[in-house]
N, C-alpha and C positions, 0 to 999 in steps of 0.2 A: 564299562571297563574301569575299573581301580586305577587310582593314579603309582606308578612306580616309584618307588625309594631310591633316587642316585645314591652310585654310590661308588668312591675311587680307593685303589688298590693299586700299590706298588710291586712288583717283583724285582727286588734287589739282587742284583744278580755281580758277582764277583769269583773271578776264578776258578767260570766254570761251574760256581754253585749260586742257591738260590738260596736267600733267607724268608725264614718260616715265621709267624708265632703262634703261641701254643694257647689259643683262646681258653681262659679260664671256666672250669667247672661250673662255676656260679653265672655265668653269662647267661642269660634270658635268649639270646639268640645263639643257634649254633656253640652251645657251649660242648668245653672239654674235646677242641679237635683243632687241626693244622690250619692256617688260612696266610694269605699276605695281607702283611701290613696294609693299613685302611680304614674307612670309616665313611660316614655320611657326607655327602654333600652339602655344605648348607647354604640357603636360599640366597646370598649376596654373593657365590663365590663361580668361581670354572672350575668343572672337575680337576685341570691340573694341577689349580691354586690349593683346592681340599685334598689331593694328596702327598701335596707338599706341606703343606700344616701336620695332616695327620702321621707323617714321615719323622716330622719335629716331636708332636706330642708324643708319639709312642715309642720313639726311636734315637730321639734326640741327635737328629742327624739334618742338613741340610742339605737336600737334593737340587743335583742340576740336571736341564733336558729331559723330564721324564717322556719318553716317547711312545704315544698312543700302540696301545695292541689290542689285537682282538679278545674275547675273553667268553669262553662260552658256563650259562652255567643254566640249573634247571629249575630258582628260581623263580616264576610270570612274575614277583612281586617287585624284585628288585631293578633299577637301571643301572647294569657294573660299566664303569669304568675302567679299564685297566690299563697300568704306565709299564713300561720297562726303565728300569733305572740303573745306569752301568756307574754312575757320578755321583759321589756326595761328601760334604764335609764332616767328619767326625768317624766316630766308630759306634756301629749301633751298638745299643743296651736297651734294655727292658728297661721304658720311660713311663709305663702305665702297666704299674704292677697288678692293679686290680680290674684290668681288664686280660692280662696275658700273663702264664705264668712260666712262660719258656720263650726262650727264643732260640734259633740253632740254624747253621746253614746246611743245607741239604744236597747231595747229588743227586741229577734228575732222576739214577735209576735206583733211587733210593725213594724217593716219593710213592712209590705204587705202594708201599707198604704203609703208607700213614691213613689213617682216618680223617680224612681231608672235610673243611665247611663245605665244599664246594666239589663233590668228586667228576663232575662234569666238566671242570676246569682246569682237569689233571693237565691234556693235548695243551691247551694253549699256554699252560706254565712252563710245559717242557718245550714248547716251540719259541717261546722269547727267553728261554735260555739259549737255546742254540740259534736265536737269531742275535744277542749279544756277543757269540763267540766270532761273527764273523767279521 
């Protein structure tokens, strides 16, 4: 069996909505479609440490308490990680223009309409939205 690519993803989620971004065209992976914020693991770190960097790098935000959620996706190759993150300092922007060429906050019942990296992972993005609302 192949070894799995870690890998951590945030769902920012704020009033009620979730932030998206809009993986670039030219991306070698999953390009030109919706995904959260995220990126590799890398070999020295914890997935929540990698997706608090990668929160900074692409987002230039500072997160607090990303709290583990489930995350289903379909995958065999990758190991996802996924945070819920209701806390962070600043205000996202598109920090990594040449990996994302959008970014936008979404309501949940707006998602079904996107062409997602991950359309397996639709349930559990709209389950840690509604599990932030509570």
């Amino acid at each position: 069996m192949l070894p799995r690519t870690p890998i951590a993803v945030a769902a920012l989620v704020r009033d009620g909505l979730v932030l998206l971004v809009h993986r670039h065209p030219s991306r070698r992976w999953y390009p030109d479609c919706w995904d959260l914020v995220g990126g590799h693991v890398e070999p020295d770190e914890l997935p929540h440490q990698a997706v608090g960097r990668e929160c900074l790098e692409e987002l230039g935000v500072h997160i607090h308490d990303p709290r583990p959620v489930p995350m289903t996706i379909s995958d065999a190759t990758l190991d996802m990680h996924a945070f819920l993150v209701t806390r962070w300092d600043g205000e996202p922007v598109n920090a990594a223009p040449d990996e994302h060429d959008d970014l936008r906050w979404f309501r949940p019942e707006d998602l079904t309409d996107l062409t997602m990296a991950h359309p397996a992972s639709l349930p559990s993005i709209l389950s840690a939205v509604r599990l932030a609302n509570y």
